[in-house]
LUMROTI-593513 format. One line per field, with one value per residue (C-alpha): residue in three letters; chain; x, y, z; residue number from 1. Coordinates in pm, 1 decimal, padded with zeros to 6 digits, always signed. Example, Ala and Ser with C-alpha at 12.3 -4.5 7.8 and 13.67 -1.06 7.14 Angstrom:
BEGIN
residu: (ALA, SER) .
chaine: (A, A) .
east: (+01230.0, +01367.0) .
north: (-00450.0, -00106.0) .
up: (+00780.0, +00714.0) .
num: (1, 2) .
END
This chain:
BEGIN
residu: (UNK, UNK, UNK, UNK, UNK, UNK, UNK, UNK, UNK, UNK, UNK, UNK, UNK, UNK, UNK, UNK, UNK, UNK, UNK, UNK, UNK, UNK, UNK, UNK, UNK, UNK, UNK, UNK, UNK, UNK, UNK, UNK, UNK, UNK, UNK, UNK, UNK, UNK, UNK, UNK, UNK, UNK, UNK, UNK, UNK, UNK, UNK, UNK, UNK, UNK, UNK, UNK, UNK, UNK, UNK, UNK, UNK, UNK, UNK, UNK, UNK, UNK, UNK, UNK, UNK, UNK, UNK, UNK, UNK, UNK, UNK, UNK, UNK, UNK, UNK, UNK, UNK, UNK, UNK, UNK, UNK, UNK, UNK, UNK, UNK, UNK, UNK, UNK, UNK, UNK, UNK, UNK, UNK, UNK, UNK, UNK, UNK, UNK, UNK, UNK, UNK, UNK, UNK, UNK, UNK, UNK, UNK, UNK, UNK, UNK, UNK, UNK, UNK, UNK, UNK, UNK, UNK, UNK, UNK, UNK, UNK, UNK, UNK, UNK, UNK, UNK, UNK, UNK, UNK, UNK, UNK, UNK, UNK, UNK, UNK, UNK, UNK, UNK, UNK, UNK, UNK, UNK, UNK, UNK, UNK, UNK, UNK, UNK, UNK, UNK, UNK, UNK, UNK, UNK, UNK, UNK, UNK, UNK, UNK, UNK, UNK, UNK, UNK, UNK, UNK, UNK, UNK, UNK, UNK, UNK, UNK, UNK, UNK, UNK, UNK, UNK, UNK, UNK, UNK, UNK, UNK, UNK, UNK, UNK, UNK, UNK, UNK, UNK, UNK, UNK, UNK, UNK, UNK, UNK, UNK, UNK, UNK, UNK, UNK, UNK, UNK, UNK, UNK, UNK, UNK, UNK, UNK, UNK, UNK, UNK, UNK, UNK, UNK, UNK, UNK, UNK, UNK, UNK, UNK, UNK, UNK, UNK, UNK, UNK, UNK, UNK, UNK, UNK, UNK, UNK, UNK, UNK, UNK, UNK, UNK, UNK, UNK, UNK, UNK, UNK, UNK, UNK, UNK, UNK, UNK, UNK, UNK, UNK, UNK, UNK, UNK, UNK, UNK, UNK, UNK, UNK, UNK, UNK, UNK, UNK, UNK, UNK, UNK, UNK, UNK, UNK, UNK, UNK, UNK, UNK, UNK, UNK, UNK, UNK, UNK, UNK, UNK, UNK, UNK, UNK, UNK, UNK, UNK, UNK, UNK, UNK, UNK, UNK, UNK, UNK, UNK, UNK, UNK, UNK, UNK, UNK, UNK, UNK, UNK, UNK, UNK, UNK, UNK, UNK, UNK, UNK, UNK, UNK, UNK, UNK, UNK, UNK, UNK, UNK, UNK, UNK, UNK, UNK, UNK, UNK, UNK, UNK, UNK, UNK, UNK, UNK, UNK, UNK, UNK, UNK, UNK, UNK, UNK, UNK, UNK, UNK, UNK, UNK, UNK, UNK, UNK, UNK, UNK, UNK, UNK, UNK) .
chaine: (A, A, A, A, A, A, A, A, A, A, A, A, A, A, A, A, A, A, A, A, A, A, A, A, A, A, A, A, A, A, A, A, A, A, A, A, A, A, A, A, A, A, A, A, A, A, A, A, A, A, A, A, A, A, A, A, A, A, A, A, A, A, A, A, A, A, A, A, A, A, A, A, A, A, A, A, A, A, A, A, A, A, A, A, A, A, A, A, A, A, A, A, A, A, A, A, A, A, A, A, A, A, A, A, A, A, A, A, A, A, A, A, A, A, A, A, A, A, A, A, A, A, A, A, A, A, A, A, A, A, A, A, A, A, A, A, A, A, A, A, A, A, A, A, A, A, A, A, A, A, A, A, A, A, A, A, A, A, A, A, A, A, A, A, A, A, A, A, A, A, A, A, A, A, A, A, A, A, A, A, A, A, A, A, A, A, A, A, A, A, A, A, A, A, A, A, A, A, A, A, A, A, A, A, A, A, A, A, A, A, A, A, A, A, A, A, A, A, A, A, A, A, A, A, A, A, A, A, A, A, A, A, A, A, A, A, A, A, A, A, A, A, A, A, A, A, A, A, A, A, A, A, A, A, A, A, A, A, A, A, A, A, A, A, A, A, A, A, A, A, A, A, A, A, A, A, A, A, A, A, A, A, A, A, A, A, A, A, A, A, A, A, A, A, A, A, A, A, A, A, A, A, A, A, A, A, A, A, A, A, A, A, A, A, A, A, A, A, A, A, A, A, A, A, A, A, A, A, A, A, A, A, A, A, A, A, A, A, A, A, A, A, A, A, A, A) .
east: (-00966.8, -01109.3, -01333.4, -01497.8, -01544.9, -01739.0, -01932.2, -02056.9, -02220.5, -02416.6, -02833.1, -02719.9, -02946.4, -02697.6, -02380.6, -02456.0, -02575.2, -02198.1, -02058.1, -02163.9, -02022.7, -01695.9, -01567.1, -01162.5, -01248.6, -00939.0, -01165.9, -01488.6, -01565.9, -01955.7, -02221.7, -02571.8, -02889.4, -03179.9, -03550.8, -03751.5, -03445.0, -03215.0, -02874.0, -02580.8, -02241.9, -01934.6, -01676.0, -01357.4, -01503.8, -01796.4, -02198.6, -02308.3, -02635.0, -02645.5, -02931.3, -03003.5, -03002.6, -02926.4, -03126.7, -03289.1, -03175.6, -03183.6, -03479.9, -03379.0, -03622.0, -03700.8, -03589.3, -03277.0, -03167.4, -03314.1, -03079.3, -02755.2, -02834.4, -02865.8, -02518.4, -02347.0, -02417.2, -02411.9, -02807.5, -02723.3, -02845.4, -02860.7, -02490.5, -02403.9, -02658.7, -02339.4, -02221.6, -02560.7, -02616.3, -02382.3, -02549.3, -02299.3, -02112.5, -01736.7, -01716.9, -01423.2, -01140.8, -01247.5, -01491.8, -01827.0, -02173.3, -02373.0, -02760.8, -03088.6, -03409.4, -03615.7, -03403.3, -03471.1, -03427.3, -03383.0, -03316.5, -03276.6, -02999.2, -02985.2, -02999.9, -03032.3, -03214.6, -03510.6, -03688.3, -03304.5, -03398.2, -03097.7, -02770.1, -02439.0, -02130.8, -01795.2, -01500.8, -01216.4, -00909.4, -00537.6, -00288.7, +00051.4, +00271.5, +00036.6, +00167.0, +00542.0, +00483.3, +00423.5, +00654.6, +00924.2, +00683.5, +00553.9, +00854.8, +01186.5, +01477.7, +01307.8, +00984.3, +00645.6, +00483.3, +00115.0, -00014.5, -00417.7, -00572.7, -00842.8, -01051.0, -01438.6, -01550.6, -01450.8, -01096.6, -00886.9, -00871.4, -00892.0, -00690.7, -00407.5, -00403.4, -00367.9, -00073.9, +00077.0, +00078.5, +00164.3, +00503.0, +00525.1, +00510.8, +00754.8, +00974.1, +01122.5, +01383.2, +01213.7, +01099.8, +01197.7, +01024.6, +00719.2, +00467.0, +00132.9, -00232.5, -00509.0, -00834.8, -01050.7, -01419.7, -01579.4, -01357.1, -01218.0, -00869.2, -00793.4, -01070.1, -01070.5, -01259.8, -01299.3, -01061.8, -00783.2, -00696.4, -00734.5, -00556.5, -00141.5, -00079.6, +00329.5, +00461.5, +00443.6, +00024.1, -00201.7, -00573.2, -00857.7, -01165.2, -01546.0, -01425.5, -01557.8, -01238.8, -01227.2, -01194.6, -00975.2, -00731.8, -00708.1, -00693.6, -00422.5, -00226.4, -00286.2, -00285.0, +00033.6, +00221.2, +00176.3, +00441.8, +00203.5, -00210.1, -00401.5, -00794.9, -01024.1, -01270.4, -01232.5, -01504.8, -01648.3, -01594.3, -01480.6, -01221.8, -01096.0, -01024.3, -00880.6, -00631.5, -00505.1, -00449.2, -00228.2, -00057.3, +00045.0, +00152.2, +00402.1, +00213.6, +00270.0, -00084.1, -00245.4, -00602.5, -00843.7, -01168.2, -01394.8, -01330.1, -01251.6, -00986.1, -00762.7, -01033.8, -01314.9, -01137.2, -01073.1, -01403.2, -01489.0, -01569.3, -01315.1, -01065.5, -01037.3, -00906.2, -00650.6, -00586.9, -00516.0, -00322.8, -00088.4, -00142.1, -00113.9, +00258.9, +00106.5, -00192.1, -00247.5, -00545.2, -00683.0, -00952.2, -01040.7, -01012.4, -00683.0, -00775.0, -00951.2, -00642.9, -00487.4, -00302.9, -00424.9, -00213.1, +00048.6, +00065.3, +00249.6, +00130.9, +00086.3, -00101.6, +00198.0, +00199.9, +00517.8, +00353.2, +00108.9, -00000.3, +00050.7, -00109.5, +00083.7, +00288.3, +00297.0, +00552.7, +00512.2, +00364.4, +00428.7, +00607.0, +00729.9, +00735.5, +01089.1, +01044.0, +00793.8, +00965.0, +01331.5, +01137.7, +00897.1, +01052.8, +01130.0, +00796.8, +00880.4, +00821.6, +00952.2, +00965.8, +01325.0, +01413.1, +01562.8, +01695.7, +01850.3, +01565.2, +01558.9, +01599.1, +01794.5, +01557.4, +01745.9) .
north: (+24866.5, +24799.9, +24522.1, +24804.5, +25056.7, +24831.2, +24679.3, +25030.5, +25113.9, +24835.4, +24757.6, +24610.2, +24300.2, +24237.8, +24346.2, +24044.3, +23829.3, +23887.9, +23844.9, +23530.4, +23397.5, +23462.7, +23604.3, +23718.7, +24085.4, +24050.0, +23819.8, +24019.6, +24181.3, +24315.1, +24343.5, +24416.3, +24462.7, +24495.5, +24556.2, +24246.1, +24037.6, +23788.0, +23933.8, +23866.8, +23904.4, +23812.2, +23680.5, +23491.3, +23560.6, +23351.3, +23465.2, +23353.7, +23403.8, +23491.5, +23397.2, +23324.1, +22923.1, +22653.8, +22725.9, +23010.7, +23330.0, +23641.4, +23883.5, +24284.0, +24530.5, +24920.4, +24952.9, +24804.7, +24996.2, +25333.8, +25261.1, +25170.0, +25526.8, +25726.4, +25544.0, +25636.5, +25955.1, +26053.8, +26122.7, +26430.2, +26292.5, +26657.4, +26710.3, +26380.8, +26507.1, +26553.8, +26215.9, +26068.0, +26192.8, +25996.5, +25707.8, +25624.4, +25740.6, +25736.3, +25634.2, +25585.6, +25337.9, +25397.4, +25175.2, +25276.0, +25274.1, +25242.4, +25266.7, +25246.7, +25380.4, +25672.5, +25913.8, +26287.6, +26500.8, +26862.6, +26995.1, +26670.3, +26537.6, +26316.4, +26563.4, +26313.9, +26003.4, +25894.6, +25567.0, +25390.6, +25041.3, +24876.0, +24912.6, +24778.0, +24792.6, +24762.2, +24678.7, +24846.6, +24604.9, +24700.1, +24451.9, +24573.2, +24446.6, +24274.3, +24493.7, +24367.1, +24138.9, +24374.5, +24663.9, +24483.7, +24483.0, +24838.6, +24970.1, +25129.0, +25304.7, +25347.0, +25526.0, +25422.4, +25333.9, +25443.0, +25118.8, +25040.2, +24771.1, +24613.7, +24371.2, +24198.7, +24329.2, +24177.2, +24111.4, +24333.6, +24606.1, +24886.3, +24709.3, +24639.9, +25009.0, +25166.9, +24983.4, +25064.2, +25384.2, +25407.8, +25197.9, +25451.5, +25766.9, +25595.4, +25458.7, +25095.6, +24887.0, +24956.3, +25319.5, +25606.7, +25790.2, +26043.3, +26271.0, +26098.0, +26299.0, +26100.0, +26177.7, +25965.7, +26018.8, +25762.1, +25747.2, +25387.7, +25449.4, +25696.4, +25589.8, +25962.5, +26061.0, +26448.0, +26494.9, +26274.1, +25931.0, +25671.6, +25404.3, +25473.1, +25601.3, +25728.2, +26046.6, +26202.9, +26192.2, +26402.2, +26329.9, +26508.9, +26369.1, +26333.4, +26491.5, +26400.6, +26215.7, +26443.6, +26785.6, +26669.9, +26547.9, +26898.9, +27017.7, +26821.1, +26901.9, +27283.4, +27281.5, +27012.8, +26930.2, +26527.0, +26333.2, +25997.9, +26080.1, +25790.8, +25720.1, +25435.5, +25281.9, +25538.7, +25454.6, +25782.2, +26005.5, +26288.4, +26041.8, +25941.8, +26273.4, +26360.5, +26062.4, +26161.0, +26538.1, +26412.5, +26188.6, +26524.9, +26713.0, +26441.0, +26312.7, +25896.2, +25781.3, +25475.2, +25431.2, +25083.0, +24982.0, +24707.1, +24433.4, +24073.8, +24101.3, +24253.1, +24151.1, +24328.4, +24633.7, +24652.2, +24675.0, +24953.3, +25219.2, +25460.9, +25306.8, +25038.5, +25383.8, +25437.1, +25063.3, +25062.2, +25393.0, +25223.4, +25474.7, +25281.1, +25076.8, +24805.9, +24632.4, +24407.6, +24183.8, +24048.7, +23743.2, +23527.5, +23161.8, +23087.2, +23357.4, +23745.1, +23957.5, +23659.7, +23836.2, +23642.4, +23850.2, +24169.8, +24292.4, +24554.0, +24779.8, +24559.7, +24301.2, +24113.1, +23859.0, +23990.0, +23772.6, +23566.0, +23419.7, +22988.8, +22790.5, +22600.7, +22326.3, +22415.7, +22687.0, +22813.8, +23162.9, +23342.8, +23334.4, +23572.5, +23498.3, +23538.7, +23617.4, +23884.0, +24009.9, +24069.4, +24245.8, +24485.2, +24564.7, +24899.2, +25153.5, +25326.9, +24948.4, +25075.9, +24913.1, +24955.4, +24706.7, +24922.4, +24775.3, +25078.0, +25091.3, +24693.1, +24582.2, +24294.4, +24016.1, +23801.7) .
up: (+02695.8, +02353.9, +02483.7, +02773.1, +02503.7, +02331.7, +02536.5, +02696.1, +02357.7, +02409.8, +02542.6, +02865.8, +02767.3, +02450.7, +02630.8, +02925.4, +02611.1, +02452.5, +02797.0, +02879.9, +02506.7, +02637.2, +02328.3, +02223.4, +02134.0, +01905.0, +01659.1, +01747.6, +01350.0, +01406.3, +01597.9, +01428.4, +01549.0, +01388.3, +01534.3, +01567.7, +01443.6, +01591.9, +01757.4, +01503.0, +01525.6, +01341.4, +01491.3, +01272.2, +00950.6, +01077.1, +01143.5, +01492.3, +01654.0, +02029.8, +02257.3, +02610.3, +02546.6, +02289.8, +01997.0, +02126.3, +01905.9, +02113.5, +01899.1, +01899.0, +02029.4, +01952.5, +02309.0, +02250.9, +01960.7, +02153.6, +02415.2, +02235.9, +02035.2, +02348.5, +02429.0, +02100.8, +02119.8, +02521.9, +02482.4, +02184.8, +01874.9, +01751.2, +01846.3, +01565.7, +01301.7, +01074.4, +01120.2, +01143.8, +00749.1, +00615.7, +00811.0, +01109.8, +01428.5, +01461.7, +01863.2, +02101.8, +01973.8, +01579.5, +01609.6, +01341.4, +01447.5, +01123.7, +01134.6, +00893.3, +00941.7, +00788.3, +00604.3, +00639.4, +00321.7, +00279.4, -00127.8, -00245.1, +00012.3, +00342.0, +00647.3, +00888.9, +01006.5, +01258.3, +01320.8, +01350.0, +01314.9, +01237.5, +01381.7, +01315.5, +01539.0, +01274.3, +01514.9, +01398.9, +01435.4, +01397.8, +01271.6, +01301.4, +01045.7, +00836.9, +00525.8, +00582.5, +00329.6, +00060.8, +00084.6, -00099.6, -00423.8, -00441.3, -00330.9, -00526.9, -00454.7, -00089.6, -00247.9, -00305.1, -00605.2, -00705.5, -00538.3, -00569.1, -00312.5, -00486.6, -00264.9, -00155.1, +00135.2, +00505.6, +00349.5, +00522.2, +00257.5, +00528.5, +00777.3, +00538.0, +00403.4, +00761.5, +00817.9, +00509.2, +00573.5, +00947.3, +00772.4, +00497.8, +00763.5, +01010.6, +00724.2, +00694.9, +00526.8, +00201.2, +00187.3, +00379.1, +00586.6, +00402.7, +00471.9, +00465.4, +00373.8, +00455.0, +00323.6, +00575.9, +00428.2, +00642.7, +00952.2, +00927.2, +00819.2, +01118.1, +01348.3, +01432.8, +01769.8, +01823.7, +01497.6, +01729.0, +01580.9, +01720.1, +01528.7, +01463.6, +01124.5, +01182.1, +01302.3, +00944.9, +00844.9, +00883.8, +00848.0, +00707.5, +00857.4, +00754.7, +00420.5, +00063.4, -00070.1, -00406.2, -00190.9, +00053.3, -00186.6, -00360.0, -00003.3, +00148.2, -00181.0, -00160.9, +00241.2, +00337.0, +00065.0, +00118.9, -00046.9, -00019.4, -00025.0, +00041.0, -00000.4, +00101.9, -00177.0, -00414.8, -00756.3, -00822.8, -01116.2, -00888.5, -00711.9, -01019.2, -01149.2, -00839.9, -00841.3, -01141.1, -01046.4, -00735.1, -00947.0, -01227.3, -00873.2, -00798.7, -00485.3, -00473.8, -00426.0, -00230.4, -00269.3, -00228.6, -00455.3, -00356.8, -00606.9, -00661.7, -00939.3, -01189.5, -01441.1, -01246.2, -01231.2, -01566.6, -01673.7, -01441.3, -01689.7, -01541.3, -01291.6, -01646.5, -01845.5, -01541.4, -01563.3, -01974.8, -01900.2, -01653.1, -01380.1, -01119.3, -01087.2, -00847.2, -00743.2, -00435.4, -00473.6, -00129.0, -00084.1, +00190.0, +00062.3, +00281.7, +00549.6, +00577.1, +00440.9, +00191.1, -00030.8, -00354.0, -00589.8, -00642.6, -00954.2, -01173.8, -01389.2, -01682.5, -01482.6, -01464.1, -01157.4, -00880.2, -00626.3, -00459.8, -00143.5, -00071.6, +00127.0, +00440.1, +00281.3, -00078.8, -00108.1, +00254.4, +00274.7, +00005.4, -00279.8, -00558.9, -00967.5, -01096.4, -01413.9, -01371.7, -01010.7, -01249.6, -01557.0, -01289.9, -01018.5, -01095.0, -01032.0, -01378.9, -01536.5, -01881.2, -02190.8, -02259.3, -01989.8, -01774.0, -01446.7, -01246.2, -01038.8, -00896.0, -00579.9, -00474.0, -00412.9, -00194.1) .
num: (1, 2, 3, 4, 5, 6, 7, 8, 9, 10, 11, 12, 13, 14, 15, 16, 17, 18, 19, 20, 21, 22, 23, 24, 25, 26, 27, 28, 29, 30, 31, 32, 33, 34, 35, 36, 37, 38, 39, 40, 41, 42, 43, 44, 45, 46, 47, 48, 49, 50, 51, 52, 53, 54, 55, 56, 57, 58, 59, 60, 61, 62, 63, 64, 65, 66, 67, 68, 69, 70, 71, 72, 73, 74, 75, 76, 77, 78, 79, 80, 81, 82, 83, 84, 85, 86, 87, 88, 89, 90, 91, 92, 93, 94, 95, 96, 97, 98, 99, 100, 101, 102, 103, 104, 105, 106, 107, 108, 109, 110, 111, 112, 113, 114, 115, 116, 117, 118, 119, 120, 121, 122, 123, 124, 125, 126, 127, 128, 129, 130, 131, 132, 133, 134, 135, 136, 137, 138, 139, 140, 141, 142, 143, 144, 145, 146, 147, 148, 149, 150, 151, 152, 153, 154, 155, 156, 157, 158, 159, 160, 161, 162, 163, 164, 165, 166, 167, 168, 169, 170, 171, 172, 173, 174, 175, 176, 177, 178, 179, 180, 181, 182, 183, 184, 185, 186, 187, 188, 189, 190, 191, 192, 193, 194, 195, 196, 197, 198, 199, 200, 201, 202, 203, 204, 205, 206, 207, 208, 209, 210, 211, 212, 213, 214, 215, 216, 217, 218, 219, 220, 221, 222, 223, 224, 225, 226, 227, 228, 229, 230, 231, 232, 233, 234, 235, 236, 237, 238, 239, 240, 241, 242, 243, 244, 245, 246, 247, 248, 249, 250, 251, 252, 253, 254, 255, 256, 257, 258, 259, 260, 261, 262, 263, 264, 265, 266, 267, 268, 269, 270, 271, 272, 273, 274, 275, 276, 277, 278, 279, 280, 281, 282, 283, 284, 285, 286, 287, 288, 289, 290, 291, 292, 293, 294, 295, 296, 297, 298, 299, 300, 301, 302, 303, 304, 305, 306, 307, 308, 309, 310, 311, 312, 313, 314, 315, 316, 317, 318, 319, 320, 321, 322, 323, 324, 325, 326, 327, 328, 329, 330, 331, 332, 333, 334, 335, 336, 337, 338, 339, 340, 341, 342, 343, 344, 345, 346) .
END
């Protein structure tokens, strides 16, 4: 099913191109095209170039981008102006259309855009499961702790947040069941499709879609009482202050930030005052040198190490740090020492 919805978006010169490569969809990352260009996709972290023959890249035309956009958007560009502002389409199966070309402004702000010359087809992937390995590190007393996902792009950042919270909203050995708000600015966590989503986030979340993560957190708070919020790539000033007005309401919150460490964060003017404050009681660092998704790091709130990923034969997996894993694992991670809130590792 997912490999016919996206191949129907698709210039039927391209879609025979991808065809005949005989590609798993499962591995299938993007698709871009770009006028006058060579056809790229990525496919298992890796850049390929498709063509009709060996050494022969296949080169985009304005025809072929005209024709995946009258696709994308059933011939109604007018009727996805709203999406089209923000500079992609949300289609069937969560999967995001994003596009360049000529922006139109109106008082100083992006109303839409014409001359689409470049197109790029995100595939949105679900990984059940692939946040098992966290849960018993930002987890106590079968709650959540303020957890932040810090991570480069392509390293699984989104994918390893939407299972985290379809776990959190179904409940597991290590937290209970919760209500989830979801503040889905850009459509990727949800993969919403006429305000349906598409992707499985639990029986307990609700999604706000298309909405400016700031005032959709004050929303969710005021509208459905969320016990967890979570946000994708949060890094403005308005996040930020939003963050911390969920966290004074007693909402648990889980939020990402493109980054490649603890470090990097820190010196973020703002999310490094959140950071210094100890606001957030965990952070998972992802990477890609063992594999997209490699959990590289879990850390508590003082930066201490709970946990980090090993390659085959040295360690197996995963592994956690005692000493830090006996001293932090309790979200509160007080100074006094207090262990009433551990967890029995083993």
């Amino acid at each position: 099913m997912q490999r016919d919805r996206i191949l129907k978006v698709l210039p039927m010169k391209v879609r025979r191109l991808i065809e005949e490569e005989q590609l798993q969809f499962d591995y299938l990352q993007e698709i871009r095209l770009r006028t006058g260009k060579p056809l790229l996709m990525v496919y298992r972290g890796d850049e390929l170039m498709a063509g009709p023959g060996r050494g022969r890249p296949y080169i985009v035309t304005k025809e072929d981008i005209r024709e995946m956009m009258g696709y994308i958007s059933n011939y109604s560009l007018y009727a996805y102006e709203q999406e089209m502002k923000q500079g992609f389409i949300t289609i069937e199966g969560g999967h995001r259309v994003g596009m360049t070309g000529q922006a139109i402004i109106e008082d100083g702000k992006v109303k839409n855009i014409k001359y689409v010359s470049s197109v790029n087809l995100r595939i949105a992937h679900e990984v059940l499961g692939c946040a098992d390995a966290v849960f018993p590190f930002v987890s106590c007393n079968r709650q959540l702790c303020h957890t932040l996902v810090i991570s480069p792009p392509r390293c699984g950042k989104t994918t390893l947040l939407r299972d985290m919270i379809r776990q959190i909203s179904d409940g597991n050995t290590w937290v209970k069941g919760m209500s989830v708000g979801v503040v889905d600015e850009r459509s990727e966590i949800g993969g919403c499709y006429m305000g349906v989503a598409q992707n499985h986030l639990g029986m307990r979340t609700d999604v706000l879609d298309c909405c400016p993560k700031a005032e959709g957190m004050i929303m969710l708070i005021r509208s459905m009482s969320p016990e967890v919020l979570a946000v994708d790539e949060i890094g403005a000033a308005e996040d930020v202050h939003a963050v911390e007005y969920a966290m004074h309401c007693g909402c648990k919150m889980l939020a990402s930030i493109h980054g490649a460490s603890m470090e990097e964060i820190r010196k973020k003017p703002l999310l490094g005052r959140l950071v210094q404050e100890k606001r957030f009681e965990r952070y998972i660092v992802l990477g890609s040198h063992l594999h997209p998704g490699q959990i590289e790091g879990i850390y508590d709130g003082r930066g201490s190490l709970l946990y980090e990923e090993q390659p085959a034969g040295q360690g197996g997996v995963g592994g956690y740090v005692e000493d830090s894993w006996r001293t932090a694992a309790h979200c509160g991670d007080d100074a006094d020492g207090d262990e009433s809130g551990i967890r029995d590792s083993g």
